[in-house]
C-alpha positions in Angstrom: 0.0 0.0 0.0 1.3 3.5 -0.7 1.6 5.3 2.4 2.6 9.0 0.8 0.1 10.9 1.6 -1.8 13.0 -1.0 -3.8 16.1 -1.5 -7.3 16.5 -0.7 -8.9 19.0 -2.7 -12.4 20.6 -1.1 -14.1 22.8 -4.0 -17.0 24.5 -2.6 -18.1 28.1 -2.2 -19.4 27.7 1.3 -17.1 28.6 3.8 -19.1 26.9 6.5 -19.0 23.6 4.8 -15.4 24.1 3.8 -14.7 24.5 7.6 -16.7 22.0 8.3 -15.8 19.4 6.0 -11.9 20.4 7.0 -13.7 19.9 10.9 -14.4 16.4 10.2 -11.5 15.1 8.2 -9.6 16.3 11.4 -11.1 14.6 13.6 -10.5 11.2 12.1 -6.4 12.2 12.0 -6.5 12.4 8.7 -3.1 14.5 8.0 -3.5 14.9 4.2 -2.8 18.4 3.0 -6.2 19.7 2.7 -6.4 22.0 -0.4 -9.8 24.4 -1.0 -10.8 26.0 -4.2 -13.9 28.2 -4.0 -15.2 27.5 -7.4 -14.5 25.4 -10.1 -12.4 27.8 -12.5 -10.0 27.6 -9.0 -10.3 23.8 -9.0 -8.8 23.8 -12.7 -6.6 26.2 -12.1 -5.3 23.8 -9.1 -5.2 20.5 -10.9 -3.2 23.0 -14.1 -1.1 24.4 -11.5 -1.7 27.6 -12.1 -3.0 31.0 -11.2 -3.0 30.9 -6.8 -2.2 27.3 -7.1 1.3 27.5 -9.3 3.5 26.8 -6.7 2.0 23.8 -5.9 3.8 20.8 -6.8 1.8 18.3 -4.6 1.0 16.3 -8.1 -2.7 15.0 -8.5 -4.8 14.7 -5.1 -6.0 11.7 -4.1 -9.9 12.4 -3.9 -11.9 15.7 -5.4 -14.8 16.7 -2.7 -17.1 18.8 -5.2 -19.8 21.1 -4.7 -22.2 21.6 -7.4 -24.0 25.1 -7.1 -20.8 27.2 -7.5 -20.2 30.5 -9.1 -18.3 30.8 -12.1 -18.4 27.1 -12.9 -20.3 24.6 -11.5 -19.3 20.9 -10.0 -20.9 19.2 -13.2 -18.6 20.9 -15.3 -15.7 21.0 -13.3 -16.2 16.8 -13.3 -17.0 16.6 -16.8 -13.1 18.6 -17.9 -11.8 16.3 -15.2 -13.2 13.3 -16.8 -12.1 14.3 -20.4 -8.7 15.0 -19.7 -6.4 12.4 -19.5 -4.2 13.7 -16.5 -6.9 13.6 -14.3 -9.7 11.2 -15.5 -9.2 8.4 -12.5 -9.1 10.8 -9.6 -11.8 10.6 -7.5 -14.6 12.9 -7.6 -16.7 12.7 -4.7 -19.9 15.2 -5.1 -20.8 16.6 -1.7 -23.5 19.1 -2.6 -27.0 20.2 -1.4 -28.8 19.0 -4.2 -30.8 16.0 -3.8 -32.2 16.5 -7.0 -32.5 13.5 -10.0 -31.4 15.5 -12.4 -27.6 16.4 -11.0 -27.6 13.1 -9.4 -27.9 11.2 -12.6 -25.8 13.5 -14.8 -22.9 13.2 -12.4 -23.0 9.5 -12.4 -22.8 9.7 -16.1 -19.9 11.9 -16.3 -18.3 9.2 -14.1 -18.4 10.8 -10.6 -17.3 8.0 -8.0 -19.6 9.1 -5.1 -22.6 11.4 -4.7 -24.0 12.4 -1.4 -26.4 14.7 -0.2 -25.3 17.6 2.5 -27.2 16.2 5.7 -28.8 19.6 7.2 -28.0 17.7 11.0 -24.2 18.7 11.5 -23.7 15.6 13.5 -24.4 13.3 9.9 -22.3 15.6 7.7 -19.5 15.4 9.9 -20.0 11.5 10.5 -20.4 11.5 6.9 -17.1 13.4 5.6 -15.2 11.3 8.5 -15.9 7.9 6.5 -15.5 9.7 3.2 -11.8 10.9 4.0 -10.7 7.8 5.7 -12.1 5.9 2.5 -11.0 8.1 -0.7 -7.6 9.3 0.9 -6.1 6.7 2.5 -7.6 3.2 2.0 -8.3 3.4 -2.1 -5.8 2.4 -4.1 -4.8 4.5 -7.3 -3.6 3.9 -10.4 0.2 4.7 -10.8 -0.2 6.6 -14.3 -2.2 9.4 -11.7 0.4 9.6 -8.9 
């Protein structure tokens, strides 16, 4: 098992669930650098390296937690340019979003999102929720080497 331990990249506009989220993975020990873009135009610009992000060199992170309703660009386009480009097709994208509606569930699992959950409105299940999420995508899941 590879234990380096890789980036997680939160992209969401909330700063609440951002702190949250960051909260949760905390409290499960997680010590992955924890990397937040507040939109998706900043989550391309982190996987490109570019902009805020170009002195990054922490190579591909090991799970994407997305947000859908984002300014700028939203989650479902954000994951389908991550699932076109071959760089970053196999990285995890985890969509953590409020929307519980068909619609973005279904399109996301066609663009080839890995995990979709709601945003429980009880803080208590979000963070119980993000805790298994973390422990799963960032350190027990194995990754191709081509994405390392």
């Amino acid at each position: 098992m590879n234990t380096d331990l890789k980036t997680i990249l939160i992209v969401d506009d909330s700063p609440k669930d951002v702190e949250l989220t960051i909260a949760a993975l905390s409290e499960k020990n997680l010590a992955n650098l924890v990397v937040v873009a507040e939109d998706g135009v900043e989550a391309l610009d982190y996987l490109h390296k570019r902009g805020k992000f170009a002195g990054y060199r922490n190579g591909n992170p090991a799970v994407i937690l997305l947000d859908i309703k984002m300014p700028r660009m939203n989650g479902i386009e954000v994951l389908k340019y991550i699932r076109t480009d071959p760089k970053f097709k196999f990285i995890p994208v985890i969509m953590v979003t409020s929307s519980g509606e068909e619609k973005d569930l279904v399109e996301s699992y066609k663009l080839g999102a890995n995990s979709y959950v709601v945003k429980p409105v009880d803080i208590v299940q979000f963070i119980e929720a993000i805790k298994a999420l973390g422990q799963y995508w960032a350190v027990i899941n194995q990754l191709p080497p081509s994405i390392m």
